[in-house]
C-alpha positions as CSV (number, residue, x, y, z in Angstrom):
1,X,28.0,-17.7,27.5
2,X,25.6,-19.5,29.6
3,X,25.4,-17.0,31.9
4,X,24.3,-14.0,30.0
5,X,21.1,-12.9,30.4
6,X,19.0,-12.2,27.3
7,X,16.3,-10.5,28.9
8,X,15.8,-8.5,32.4
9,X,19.5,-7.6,32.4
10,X,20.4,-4.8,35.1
11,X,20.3,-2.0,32.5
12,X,16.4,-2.8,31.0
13,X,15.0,-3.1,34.7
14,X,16.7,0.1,35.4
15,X,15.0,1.6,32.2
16,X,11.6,-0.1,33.0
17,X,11.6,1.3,36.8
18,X,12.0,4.7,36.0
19,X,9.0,4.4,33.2
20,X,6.9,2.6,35.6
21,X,7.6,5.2,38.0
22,X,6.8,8.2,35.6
23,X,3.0,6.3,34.8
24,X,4.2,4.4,31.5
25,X,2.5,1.3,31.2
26,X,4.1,-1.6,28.9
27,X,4.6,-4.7,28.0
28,X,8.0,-6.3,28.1
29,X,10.0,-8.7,25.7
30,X,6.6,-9.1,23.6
31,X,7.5,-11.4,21.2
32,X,5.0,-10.8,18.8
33,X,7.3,-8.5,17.1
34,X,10.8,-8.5,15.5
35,X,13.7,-8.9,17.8
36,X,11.4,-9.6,21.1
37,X,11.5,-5.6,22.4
38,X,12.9,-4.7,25.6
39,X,9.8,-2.3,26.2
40,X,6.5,-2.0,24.1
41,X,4.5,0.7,24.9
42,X,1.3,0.5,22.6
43,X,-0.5,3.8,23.7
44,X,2.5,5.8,22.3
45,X,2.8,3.1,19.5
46,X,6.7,3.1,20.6
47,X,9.3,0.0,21.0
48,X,12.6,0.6,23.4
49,X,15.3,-1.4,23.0
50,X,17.7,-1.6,25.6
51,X,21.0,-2.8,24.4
52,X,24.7,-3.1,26.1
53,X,27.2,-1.7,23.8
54,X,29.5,-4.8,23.3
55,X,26.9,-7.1,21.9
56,X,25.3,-4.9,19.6
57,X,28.5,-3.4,18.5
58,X,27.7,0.8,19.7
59,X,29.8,2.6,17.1
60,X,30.3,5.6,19.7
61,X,31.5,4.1,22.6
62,X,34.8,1.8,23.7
63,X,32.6,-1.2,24.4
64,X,31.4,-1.4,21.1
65,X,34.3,-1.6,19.1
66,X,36.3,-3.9,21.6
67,X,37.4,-6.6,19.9
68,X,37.3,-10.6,21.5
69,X,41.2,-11.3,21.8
70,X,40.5,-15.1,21.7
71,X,38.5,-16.9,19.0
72,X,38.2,-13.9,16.5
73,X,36.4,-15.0,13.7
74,X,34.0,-16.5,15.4
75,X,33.4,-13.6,17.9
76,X,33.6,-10.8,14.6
77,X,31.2,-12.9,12.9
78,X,28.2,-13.2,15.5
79,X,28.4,-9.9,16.4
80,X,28.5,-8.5,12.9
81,X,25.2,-10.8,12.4
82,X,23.9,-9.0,16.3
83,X,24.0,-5.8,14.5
84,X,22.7,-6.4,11.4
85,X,19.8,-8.5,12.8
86,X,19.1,-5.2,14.8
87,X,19.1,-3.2,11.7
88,X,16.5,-5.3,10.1
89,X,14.6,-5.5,12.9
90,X,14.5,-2.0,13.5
91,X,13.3,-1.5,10.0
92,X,10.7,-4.0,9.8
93,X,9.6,-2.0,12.8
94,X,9.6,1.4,11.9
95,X,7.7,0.5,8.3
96,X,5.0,-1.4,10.5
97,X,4.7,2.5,11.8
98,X,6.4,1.8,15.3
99,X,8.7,5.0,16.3
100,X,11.8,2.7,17.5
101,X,13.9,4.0,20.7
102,X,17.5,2.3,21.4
103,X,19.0,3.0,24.6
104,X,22.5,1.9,24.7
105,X,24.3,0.4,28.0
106,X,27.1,3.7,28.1
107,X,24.3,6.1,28.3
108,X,23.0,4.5,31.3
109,X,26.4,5.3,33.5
110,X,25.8,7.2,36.7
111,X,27.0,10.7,35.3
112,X,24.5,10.4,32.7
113,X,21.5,8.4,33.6
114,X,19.5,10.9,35.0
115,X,19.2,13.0,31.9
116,X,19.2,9.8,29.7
117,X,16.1,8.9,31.2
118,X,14.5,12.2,31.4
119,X,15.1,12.6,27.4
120,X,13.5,8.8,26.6
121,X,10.4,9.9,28.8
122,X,9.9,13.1,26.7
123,X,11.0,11.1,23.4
124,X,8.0,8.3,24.4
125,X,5.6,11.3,25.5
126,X,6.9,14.2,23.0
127,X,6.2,12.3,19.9
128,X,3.0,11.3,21.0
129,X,1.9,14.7,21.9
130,X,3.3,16.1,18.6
131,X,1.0,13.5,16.6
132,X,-1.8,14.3,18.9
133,X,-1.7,17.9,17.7
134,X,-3.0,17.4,14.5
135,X,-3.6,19.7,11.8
136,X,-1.9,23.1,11.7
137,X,-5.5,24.6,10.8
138,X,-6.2,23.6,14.8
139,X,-4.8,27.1,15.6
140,X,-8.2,28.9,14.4
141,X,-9.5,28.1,17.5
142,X,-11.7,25.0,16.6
143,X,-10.3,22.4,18.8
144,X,-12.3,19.6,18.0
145,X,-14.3,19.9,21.1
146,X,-18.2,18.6,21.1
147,X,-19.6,20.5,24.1
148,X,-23.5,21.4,25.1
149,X,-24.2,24.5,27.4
150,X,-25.7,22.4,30.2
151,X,-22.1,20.3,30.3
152,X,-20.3,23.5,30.8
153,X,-22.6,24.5,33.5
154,X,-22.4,21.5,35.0
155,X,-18.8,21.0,35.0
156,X,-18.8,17.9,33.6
157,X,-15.2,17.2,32.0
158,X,-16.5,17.4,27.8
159,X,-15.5,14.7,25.5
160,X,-13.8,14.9,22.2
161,X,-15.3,14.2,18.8
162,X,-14.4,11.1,18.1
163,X,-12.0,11.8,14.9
164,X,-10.1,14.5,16.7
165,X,-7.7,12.0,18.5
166,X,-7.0,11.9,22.1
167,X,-7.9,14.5,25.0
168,X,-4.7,16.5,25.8
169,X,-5.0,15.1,29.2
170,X,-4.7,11.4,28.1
171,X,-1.5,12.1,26.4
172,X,0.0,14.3,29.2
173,X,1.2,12.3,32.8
174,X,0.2,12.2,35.6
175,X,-3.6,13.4,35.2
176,X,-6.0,12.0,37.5
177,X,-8.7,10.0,35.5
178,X,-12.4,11.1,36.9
179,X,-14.4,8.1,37.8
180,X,-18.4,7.3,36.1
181,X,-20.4,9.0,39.1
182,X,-23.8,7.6,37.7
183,X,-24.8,4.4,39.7
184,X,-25.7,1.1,37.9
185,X,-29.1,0.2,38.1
186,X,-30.1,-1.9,41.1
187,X,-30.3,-5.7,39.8
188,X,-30.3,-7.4,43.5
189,X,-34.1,-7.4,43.2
């Protein structure tokens, strides 16, 4: 047992590459919360676990319910306390209002990676938009913006009011962030 990794394990680097590459930003096996999560990505308030399917017992795939041949009490024991450790975990998460993501190690297989992937991107992002929505009175056409005429004219990029949330473009990847063009006072003097 020596030799099995608890953390940076084939399938979390994998996950963490392909989040990276999308223009997630995270922090990884943070252990100032339960269970030490694979990913924590605090601008989407959302935790990924990454776990392989024989240690935390997947109930849907052939890993999971493989049963240790040799030393069988010991080896039903520890990973009936693996899972229920997760489930606590996860709970104590999700009522500190962390939306909780487990990817298991047989969705992860060549055939299905791809589309794996592409589904945790939109569940990190989706939710995130969907809570950035607001209010379903929104659609009246009021959308929290706080905008003076010589903004517009100016084409300045106008700021939110500062109780409507985020701007749709900080939620939404891959928008390019417009750098302060006004120049610091000169102090060399």
């Amino acid at each position: 047992m020596s030799r099995i990794r608890g953390k940076d394990t084939s399938i979390e680097v994998m996950v963490r590459r392909y989040l990276f590459s999308r223009g997630l930003r995270f922090r990884k096996n943070d252990k100032r919360y339960p269970g030490h999560p694979d990913v924590v990505l605090p601008r989407w308030h959302t935790i990924v676990f990454v776990n392989g399917c024989f240690w935390h017992m997947h109930d849907d795939c052939p890993k999971g319910v493989r049963n240790p041949k040799s030393n069988v009490e010991f080896w039903s024991a520890k990973l009936l306390r693996n899972r229920e450790r997760d489930r606590m975990q996860r709970a104590q998460l999700e009522a500190d209002g962390w939306h909780v993501i487990t990817v298991w190690e047989c969705e992860l297989t060549k055939t299905a990676r791809e589309e794996r992937l592409a589904r945790l991107y939109e569940q990190i992002v989706g939710q995130s938009a969907d809570a950035a929505a607001g209010p379903a009175d929104d659609a009246a056409g009021d959308s929290g913006m706080a905008v003076s005429d010589d903004v517009k004219s100016n084409g300045v990029t106008p700021v939110r009011a500062a109780s409507a949330g985020p701007m749709p473009s900080e939620t939404s990847p891959g928008n390019v962030v417009v750098p302060n063009t006004t120049t610091p006072p000169d102090t060399s003097r």
